[in-house]
C-alpha positions in Angstrom: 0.0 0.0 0.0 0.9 3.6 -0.5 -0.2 6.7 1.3 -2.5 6.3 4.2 -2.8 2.7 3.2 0.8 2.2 3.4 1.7 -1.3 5.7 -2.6 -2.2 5.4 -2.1 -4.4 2.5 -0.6 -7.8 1.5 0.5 -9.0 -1.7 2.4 -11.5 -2.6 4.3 -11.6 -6.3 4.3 -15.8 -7.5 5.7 -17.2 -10.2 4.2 -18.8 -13.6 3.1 -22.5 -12.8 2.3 -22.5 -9.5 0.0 -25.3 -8.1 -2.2 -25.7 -5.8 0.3 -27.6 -3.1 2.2 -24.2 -3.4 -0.8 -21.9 -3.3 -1.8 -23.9 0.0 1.9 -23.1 1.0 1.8 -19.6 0.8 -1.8 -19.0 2.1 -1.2 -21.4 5.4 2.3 -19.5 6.2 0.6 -15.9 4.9 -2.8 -16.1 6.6 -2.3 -16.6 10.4 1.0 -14.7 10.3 -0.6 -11.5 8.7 -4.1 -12.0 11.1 -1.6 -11.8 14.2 0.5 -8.6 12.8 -3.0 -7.0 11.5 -5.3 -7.5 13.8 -7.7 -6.3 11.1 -12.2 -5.8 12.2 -12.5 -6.5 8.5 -11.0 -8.1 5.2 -11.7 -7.5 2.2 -10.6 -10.5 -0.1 -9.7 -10.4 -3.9 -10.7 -13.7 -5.3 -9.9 -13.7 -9.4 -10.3 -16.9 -11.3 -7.8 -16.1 -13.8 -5.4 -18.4 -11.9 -7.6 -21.4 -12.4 -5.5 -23.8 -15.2 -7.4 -23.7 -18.2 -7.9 -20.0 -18.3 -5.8 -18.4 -21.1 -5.0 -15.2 -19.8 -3.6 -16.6 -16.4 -0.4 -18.5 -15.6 -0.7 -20.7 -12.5 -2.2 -24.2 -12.4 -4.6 -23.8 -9.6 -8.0 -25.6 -9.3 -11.3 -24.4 -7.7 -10.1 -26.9 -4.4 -7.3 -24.3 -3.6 -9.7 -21.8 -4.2 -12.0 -22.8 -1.5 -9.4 -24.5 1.0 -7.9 -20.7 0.5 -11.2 -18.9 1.5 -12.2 -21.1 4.3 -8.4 -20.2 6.0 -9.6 -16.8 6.0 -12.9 -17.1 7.1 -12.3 -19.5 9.8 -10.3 -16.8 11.6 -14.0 -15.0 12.3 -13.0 -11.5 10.8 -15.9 -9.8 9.2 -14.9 -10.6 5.3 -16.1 -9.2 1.7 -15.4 -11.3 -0.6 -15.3 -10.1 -4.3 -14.5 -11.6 -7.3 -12.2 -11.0 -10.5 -10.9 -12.0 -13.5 -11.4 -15.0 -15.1 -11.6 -15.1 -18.7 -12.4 -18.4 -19.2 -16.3 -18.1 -18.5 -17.1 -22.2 -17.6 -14.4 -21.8 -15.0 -15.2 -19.2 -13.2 -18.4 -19.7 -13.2 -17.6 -23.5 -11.3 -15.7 -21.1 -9.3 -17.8 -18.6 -8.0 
């Protein structure tokens, strides 16, 4: 974050190819740890399906599984959350998503 949000936002650069098993990885290490440092009354979470594997525009081979085992991380933490979805350009796959 910059400005007035600066230190109130996570993100995480990853490379091209990344699975689910890695995905998990990252979430499990990122989720707790940021939850303790944040201590956030609400989280507002970014959930685009353009990292699902068969969308053309995206580059990570993740499946709908991770998506959910991902979301239910964060929700189990019982932090007022919006969740809001994005991208996604392959239309069957998100839609199996969302």
């Amino acid at each position: 974050g910059s400005a007035g949000a600066l230190y109130h936002t996570l993100n995480v650069p990853l490379r091209p190819g990344l699975t689910d098993a890695q995905f998990l990885r990252v979430i499990t290490a990122a989720v707790p740890a940021v939850l303790r440092a944040f201590d956030p009354d609400a989280i507002v979470v970014q959930c685009g399906a353009d990292g699902l594997a068969d969308d053309r525009l995206g580059r990570w081979n993740l499946t709908v599984t991770s998506f959910t085992a991902a979301l239910a991380m964060v929700l189990a933490h019982g932090v007022p959350t919006l969740i809001l979805g994005g991208g996604g350009y392959c239309c069957a796959s998100a839609a199996r998503c969302w």
